[in-house]
C-alpha positions in Angstrom: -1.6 11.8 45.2 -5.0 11.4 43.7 -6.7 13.9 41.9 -9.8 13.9 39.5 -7.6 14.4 36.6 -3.9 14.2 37.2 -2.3 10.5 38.9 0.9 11.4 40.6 3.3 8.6 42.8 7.0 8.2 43.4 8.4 5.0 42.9 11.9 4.1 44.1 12.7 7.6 44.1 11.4 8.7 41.0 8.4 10.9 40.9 6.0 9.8 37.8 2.3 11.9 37.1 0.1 12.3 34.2 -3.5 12.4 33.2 -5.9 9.9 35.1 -6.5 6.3 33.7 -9.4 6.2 31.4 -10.2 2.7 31.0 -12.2 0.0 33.1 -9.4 -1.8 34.2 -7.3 1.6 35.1 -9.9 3.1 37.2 -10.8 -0.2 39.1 -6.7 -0.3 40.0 -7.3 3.4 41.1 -9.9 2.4 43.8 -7.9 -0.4 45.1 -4.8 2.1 46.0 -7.6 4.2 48.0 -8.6 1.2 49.6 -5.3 0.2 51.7 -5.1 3.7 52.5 -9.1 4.2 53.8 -8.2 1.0 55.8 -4.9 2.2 57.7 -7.6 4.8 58.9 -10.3 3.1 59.8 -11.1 2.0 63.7 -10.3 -1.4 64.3 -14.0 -2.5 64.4 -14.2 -1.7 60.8 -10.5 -3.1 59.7 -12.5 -6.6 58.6 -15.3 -4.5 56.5 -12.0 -2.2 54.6 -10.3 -5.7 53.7 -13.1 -7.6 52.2 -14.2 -4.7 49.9 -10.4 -4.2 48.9 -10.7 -8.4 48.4 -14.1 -7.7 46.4 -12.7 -5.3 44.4 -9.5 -7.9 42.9 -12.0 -10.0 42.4 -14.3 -7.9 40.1 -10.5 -6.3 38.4 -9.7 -10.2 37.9 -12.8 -10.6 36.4 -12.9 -7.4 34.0 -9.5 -8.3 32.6 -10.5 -12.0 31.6 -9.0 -13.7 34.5 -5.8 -13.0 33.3 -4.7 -11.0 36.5 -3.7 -13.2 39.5 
């Protein structure tokens, strides 16, 4: 679930929520989880346009945290 301030996912099971990331690096993850979901609903003509944003956007999170991710 996504919400303007509380982050809420399950994981294994376990449900896990809190307040919404506040940093850079946090909020850029945040848009790549929409961006998977925006594409398994997207017509097939646009499929190629959904995966090269969600590629654009590792890129600039690889970039923001030093290179260090990836």
């Amino acid at each position: 679930m996504l919400d303007d301030n509380v982050r809420s996912s399950t994981v294994e099971g376990q449900r896990y929520s809190g307040t919404g990331l506040a940093c850079g690096a946090g909020r850029r993850m945040m848009k790549q989880v929409a961006l998977p979901i925006q594409a398994s609903d997207t017509r097939e003509k646009k499929l190629d346009r959904r995966w090269k944003d969600l590629d654009e956007s590792l890129e600039e999170l690889q970039q923001l945290l030093g290179g260090k991710a990836g």
